[in-house]
C-alpha positions, 0 to 999 in steps of 0.5 A: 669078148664083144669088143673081139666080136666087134672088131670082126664085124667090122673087119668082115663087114668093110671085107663084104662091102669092098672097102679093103685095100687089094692087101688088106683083102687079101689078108682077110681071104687068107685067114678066111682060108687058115680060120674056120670060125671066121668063115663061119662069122662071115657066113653069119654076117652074110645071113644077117644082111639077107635077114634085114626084113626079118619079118619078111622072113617070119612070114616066110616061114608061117607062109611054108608052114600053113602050105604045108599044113594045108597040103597035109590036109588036102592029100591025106589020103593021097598015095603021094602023102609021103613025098608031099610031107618030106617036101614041106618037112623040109621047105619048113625046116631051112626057113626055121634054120635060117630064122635061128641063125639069123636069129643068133647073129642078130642077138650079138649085133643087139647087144654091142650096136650103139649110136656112137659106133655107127656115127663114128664108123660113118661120119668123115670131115667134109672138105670144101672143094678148092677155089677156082684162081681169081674167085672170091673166097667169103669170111665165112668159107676161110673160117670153115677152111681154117677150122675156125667153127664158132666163127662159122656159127656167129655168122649164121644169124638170122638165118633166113639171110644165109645161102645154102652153102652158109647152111650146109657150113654151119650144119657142119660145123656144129656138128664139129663143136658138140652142138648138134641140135643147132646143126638140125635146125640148119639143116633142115631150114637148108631142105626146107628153102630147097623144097620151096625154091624146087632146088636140090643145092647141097641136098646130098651132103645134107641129108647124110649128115642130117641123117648122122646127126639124128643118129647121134641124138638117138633119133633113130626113126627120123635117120632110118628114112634118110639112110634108106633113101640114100642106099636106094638111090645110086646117083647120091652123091653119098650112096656109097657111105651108106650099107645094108648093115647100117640100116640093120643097126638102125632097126636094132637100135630102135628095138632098144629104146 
């Protein structure tokens, strides 16, 4: 059942961010047409993104709920008593019932999100760019081209002689060989001599990749502020990768720990 339920999540949630292929869409609008329990996941899914600030939206109701207390007060001896009360009845009663659906929604998200699947459904390989003819090619960027990763790593030392583009090579490719506390370590010294030198060199790759790596080692509060930062700014070079669902699941997952 969670593994049916996840495959549906993602399915509607590629459907929702546009990440479907003209046919594949197609297909999915079809079956939202013939299958009404999945029109009313992707109703769920929609009310669960608009939910993210879940506690906005408690305050919400509590807000609603204390008007309408307050209303009741003032106007209990106003003859229009009764059309102020269904008023905030019913104000009190949508917000309520979109804190349980949501609420619902939520729950099953909980119990199925982990890191391995957001960093799985996020991460792809990143591909240096083609040389210009005639232009010199280092060791280190033929190693990395090769998939040659541990020869990346053994150039990486001292590290205070690398370039920005070294850096961002063998964050990558750490991350490649398993060793992602070692990819950290370079990545944040690539942002820590960008923040030195006022320069932004690499800085979008290497925040979204810093980002997946901290999700991958369960370090969900220092990720969250580099996805949010990055779904927030549309001129990133990784804006795109980065969803409201994302920083959904990040929340959730900071929940269970």
């Amino acid at each position: 059942m969670n593994k049916d339920f996840e495959n549906t999540t993602e399915l509607l949630e590629k459907y929702l961010q546009a990440e479907l292929s003209p046919e594949e869409m197609r297909h999915v609008e079809n079956r939202l047409r013939e299958d009404s329990r999945l029109l009313n996941d992707l109703n769920n899914l929609k009310m669960a993104l608009n939910a993210i600030k879940l506690d906005g939206l408690k305050s919400e109701v509590a807000e609603i709920s204390e008007a309408y207390m307050a209303g009741n007060r003032e106007n209990k001896n106003n003859q229009n008593r009764g059309k102020i009360r269904s008023i905030g009845y019913y104000a009190l009663r949508i917000a309520a019932m979109l804190l349980i659906v949501a609420g619902s929604y939520l729950g099953i998200l909980y119990a199925t999100v982990s890191p391995e699947k957001i960093f799985a459904e996020n991460y792809f390989p990143y591909e240096l760019p083609a040389s210009r003819s005639g232009s010199q090619t280092s060791d280190l960027e033929k190693f990395y081209t090769s998939s040659q990763w541990n020869q990346v790593l053994a150039l990486m030392e001292p590290m205070e002689d690398r370039t920005q583009k070294e850096l961002f090579l063998g964050g990558l490719s750490a991350m490649r060989t398993g060793k992602f506390q070692y990819a950290i370590k370079l990545f944040e010294k690539l942002l820590e001599n960008n923040k030195a030198n006022q320069e932004q060199t690499y800085q979008d790759g290497t925040e979204f990749y810093l980002a997946l790596t901290y999700i991958k080692l369960g370090d969900y509060d220092k990720a969250r502020p580099l996805f949010q930062s990055i779904s927030k700014d549309p001129r990133h070079a990784y804006h795109n990768q980065v969803h409201a669902i994302d920083l959904l699941k990040l929340k959730l997952l900071n929940w269970k720990k």
